[in-house]
PAZA-171014 format. One record per residue (C-alpha): residue in three letters; z, y, x; residue number from 0. Coordinates in Angstrom, 2 decimals, decimal comma. Layout:
# residues N
+---------+---------+---------+---------+-----+
| residuo |      c3 |      c2 |      c1 | num |
+---------+---------+---------+---------+-----+
|     ALA |       Z |       Y |       X | NUM |
...
+---------+---------+---------+---------+-----+
This chain:
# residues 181
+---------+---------+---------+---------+-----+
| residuo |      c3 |      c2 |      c1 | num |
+---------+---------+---------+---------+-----+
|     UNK |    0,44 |   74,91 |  -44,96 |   0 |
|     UNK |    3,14 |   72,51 |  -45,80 |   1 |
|     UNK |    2,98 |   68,88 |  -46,53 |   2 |
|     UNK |    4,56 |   69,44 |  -50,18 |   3 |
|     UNK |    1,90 |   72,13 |  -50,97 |   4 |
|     UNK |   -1,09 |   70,32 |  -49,84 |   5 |
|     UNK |    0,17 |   67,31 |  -51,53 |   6 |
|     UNK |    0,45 |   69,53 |  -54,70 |   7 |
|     UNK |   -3,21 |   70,34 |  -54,36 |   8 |
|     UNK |   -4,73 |   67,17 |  -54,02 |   9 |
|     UNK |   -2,76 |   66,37 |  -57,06 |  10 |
|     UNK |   -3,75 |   69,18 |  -58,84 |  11 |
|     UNK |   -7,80 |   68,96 |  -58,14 |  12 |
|     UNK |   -7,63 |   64,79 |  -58,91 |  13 |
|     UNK |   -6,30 |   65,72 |  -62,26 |  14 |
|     UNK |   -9,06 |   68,71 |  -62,78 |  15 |
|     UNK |  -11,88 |   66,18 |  -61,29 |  16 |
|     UNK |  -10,12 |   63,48 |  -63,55 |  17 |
|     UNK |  -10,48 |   65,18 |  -66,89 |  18 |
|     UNK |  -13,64 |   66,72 |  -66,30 |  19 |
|     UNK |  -15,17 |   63,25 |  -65,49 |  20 |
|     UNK |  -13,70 |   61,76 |  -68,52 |  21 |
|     UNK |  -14,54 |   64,93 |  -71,00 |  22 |
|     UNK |  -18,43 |   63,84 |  -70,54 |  23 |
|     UNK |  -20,68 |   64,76 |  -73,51 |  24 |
|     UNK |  -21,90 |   61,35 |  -75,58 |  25 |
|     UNK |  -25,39 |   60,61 |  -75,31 |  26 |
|     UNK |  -27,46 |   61,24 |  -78,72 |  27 |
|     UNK |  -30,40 |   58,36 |  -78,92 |  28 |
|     UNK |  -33,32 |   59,63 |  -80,64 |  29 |
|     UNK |  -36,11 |   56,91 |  -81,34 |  30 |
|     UNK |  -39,77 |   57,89 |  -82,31 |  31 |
|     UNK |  -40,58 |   58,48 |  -85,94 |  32 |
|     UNK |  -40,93 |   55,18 |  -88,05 |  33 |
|     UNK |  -39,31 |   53,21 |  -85,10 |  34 |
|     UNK |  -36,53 |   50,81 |  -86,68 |  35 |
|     UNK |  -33,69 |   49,21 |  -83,84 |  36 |
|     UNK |  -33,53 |   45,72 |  -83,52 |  37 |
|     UNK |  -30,60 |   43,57 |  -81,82 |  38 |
|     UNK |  -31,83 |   41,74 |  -79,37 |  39 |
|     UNK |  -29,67 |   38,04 |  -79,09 |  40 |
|     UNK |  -31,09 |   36,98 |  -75,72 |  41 |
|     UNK |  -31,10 |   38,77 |  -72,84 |  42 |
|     UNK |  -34,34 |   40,69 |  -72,67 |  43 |
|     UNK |  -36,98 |   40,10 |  -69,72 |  44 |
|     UNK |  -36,43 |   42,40 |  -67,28 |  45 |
|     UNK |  -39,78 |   44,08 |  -65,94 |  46 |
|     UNK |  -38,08 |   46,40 |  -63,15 |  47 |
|     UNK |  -36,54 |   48,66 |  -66,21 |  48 |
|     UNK |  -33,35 |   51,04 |  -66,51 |  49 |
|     UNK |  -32,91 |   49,68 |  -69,87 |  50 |
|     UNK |  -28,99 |   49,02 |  -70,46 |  51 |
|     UNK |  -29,49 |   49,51 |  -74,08 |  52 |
|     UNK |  -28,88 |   45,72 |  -75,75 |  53 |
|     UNK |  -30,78 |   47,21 |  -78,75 |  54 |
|     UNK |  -34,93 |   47,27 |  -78,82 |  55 |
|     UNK |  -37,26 |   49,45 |  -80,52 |  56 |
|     UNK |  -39,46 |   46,54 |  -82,79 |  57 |
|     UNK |  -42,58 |   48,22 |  -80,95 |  58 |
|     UNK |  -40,68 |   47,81 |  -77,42 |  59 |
|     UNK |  -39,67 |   44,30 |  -77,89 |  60 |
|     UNK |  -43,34 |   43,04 |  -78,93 |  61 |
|     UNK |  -44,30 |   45,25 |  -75,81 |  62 |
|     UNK |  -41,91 |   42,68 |  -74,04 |  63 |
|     UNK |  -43,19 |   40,04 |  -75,43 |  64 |
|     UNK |  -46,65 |   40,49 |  -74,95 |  65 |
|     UNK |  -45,67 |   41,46 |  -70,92 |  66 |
|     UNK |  -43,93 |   38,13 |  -70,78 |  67 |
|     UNK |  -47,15 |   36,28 |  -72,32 |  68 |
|     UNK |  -49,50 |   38,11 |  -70,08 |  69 |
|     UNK |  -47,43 |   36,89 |  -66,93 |  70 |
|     UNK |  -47,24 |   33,67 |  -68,46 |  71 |
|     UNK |  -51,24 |   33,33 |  -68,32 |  72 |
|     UNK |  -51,39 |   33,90 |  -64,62 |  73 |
|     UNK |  -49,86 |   30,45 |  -63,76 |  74 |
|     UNK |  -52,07 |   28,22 |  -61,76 |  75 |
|     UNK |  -53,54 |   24,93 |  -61,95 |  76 |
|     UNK |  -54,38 |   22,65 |  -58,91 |  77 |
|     UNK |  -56,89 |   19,99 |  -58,27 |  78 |
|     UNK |  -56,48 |   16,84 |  -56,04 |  79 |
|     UNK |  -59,36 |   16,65 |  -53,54 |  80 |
|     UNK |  -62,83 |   17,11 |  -54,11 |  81 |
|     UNK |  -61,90 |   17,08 |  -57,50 |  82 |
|     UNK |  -62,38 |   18,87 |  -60,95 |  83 |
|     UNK |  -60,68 |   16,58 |  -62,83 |  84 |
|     UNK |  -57,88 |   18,42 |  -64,92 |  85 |
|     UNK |  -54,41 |   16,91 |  -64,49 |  86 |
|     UNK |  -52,09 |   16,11 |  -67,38 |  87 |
|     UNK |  -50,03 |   18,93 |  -66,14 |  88 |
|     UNK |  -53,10 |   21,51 |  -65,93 |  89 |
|     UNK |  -54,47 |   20,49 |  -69,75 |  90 |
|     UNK |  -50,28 |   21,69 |  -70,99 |  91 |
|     UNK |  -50,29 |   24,83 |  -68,75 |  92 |
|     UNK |  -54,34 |   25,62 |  -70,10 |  93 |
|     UNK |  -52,81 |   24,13 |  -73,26 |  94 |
|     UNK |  -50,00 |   26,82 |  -73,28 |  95 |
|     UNK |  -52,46 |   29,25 |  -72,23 |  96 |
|     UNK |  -54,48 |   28,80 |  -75,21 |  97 |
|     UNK |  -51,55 |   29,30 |  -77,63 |  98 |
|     UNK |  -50,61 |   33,06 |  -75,94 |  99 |
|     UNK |  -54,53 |   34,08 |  -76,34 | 100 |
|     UNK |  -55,00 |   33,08 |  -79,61 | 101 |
|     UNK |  -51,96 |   35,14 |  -80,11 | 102 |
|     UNK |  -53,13 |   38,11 |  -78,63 | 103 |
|     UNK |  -56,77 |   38,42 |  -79,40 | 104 |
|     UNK |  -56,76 |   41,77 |  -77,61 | 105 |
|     UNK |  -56,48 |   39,91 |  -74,09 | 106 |
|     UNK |  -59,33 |   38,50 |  -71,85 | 107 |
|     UNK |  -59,62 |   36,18 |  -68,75 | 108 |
|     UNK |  -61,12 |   35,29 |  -65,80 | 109 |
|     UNK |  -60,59 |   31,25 |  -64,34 | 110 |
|     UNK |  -61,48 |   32,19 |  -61,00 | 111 |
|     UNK |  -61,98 |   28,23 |  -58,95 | 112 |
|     UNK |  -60,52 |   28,18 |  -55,14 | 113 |
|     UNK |  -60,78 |   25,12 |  -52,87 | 114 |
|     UNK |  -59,17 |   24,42 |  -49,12 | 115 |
|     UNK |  -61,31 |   24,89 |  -46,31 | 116 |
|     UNK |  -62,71 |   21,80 |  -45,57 | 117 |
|     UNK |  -66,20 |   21,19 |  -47,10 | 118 |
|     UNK |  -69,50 |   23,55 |  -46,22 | 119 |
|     UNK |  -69,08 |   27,20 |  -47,41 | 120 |
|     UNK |  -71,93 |   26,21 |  -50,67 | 121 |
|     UNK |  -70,38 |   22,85 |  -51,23 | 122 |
|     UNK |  -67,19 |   24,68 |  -51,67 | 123 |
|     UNK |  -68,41 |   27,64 |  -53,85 | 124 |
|     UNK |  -69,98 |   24,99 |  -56,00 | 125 |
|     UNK |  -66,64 |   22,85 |  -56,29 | 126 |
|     UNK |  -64,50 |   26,30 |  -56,90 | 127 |
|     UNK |  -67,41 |   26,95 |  -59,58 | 128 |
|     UNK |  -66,59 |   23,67 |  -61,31 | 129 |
|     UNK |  -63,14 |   24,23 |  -61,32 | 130 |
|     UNK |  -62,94 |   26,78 |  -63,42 | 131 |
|     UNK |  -65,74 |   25,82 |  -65,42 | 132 |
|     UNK |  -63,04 |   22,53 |  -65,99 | 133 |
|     UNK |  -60,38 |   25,12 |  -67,31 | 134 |
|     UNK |  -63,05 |   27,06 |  -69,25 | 135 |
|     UNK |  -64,45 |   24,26 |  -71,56 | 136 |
|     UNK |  -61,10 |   22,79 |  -72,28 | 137 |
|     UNK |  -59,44 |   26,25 |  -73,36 | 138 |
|     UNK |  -62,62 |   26,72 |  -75,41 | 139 |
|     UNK |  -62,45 |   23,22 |  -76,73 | 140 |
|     UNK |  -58,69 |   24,48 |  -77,79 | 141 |
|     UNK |  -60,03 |   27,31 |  -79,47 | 142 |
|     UNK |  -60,28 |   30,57 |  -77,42 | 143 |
|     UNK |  -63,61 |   32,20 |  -78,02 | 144 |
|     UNK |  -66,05 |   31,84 |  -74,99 | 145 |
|     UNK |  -66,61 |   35,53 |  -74,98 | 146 |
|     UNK |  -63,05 |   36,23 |  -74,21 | 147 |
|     UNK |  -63,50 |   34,20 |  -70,92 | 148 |
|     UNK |  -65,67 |   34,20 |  -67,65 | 149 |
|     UNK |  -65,31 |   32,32 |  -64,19 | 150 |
|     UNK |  -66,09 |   32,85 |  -61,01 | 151 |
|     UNK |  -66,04 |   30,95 |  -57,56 | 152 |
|     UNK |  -64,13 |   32,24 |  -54,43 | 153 |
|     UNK |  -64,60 |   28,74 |  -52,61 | 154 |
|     UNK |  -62,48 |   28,70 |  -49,23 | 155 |
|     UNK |  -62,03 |   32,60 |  -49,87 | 156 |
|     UNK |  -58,70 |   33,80 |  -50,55 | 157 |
|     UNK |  -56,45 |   30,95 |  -49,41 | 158 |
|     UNK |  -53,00 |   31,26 |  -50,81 | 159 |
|     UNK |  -51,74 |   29,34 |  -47,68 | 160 |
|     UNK |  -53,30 |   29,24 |  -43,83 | 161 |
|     UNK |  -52,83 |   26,16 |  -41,90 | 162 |
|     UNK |  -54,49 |   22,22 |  -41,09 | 163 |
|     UNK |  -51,87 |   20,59 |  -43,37 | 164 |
|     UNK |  -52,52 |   18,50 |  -46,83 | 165 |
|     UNK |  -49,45 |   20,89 |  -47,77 | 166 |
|     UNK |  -51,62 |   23,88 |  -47,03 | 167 |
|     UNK |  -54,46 |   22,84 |  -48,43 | 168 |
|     UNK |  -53,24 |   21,08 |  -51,64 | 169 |
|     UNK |  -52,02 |   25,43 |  -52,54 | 170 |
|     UNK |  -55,42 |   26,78 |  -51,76 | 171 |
|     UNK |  -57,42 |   23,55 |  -54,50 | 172 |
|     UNK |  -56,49 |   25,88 |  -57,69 | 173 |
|     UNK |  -57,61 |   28,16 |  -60,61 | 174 |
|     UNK |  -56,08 |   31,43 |  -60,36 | 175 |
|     UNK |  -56,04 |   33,71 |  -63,67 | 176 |
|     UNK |  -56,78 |   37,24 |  -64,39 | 177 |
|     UNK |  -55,92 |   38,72 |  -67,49 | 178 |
|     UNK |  -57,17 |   41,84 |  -68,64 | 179 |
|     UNK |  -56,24 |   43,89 |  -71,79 | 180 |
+---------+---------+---------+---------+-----+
């Protein structure tokens, strides 16, 4: 086969390829019955979606929302040592906390109290317990109903960081939350 004919052929099936790719059908969106679009102005949280729509469904951006409001209610709060005291920090976090669940009535928690390893296994189920007994009054002193909450004590369990270092164990003297809907 000569150079000028193959030449001709490669030319001729780019072209084909060409217009075939660029003669796509347009995509029709079709949105649920009673579902009205809204623009979105910021960028929207991405939660490991394919959206690459910049327009939201009203029911699909209040899903975002309340996914972003949710996460936000699993941030911790840490204690100094041997210590229940709530820290200016921990009352905005708890304080922020408060605001999302009296937003979303439909949500529930668990202040579950951790400390480091140093301490007997009861004295440190007992601290743990008054850790998140700390977080539970002052979230119910800020309004949430008591029946939407519950604690529990993991003590030493669970450490969030192994090692003999005041680094180490200032990460495992928290309040961990789990939200449930």
């Amino acid at each position: 086969m000569s150079s000028k004919r193959m030449l001709m052929m490669v030319l001729v099936l780019s072209v084909t390829a060409a217009l075939l790719v660029g003669c796509a059908k347009k995509r029709t969106e079709t949105m649920p019955p009673g579902a009205t679009k809204v623009e979105v102005v910021e960028e929207p949280v991405d939660w490991g979606s394919q959206q690459s729509s910049s327009t939201l469904t009203e029911e699909e951006l209040r899903a975002q929302k309340k996914a972003q409001a949710v996460h936000d209610l699993t941030t911790m709060i840490f204690f100094a040592f041997d210590s229940n005291e709530l820290t200016p920090e921990s009352r905005q976090v708890l304080q922020a906390k408060a605001d999302v669940l009296k937003q979303y009535t439909d949500l529930t928690m668990v202040v579950e109290g951790y400390c480091d390893e140093r301490g007997t296994v009861e004295y440190n189920l007992a601290l743990g317990e008054r850790r998140a007994r700390a977080a539970y009054d002052y979230l119910v002193i800020l309004g949430v109903a008591p029946d939407r909450l519950s604690i529990v004590s993991f003590g030493e369990e669970n450490p969030l960081e192994s090692g003999q270092s005041e680094q180490a164990w200032a990460k495992n003297r928290r309040d961990q939350f789990r939200v449930f809907q």
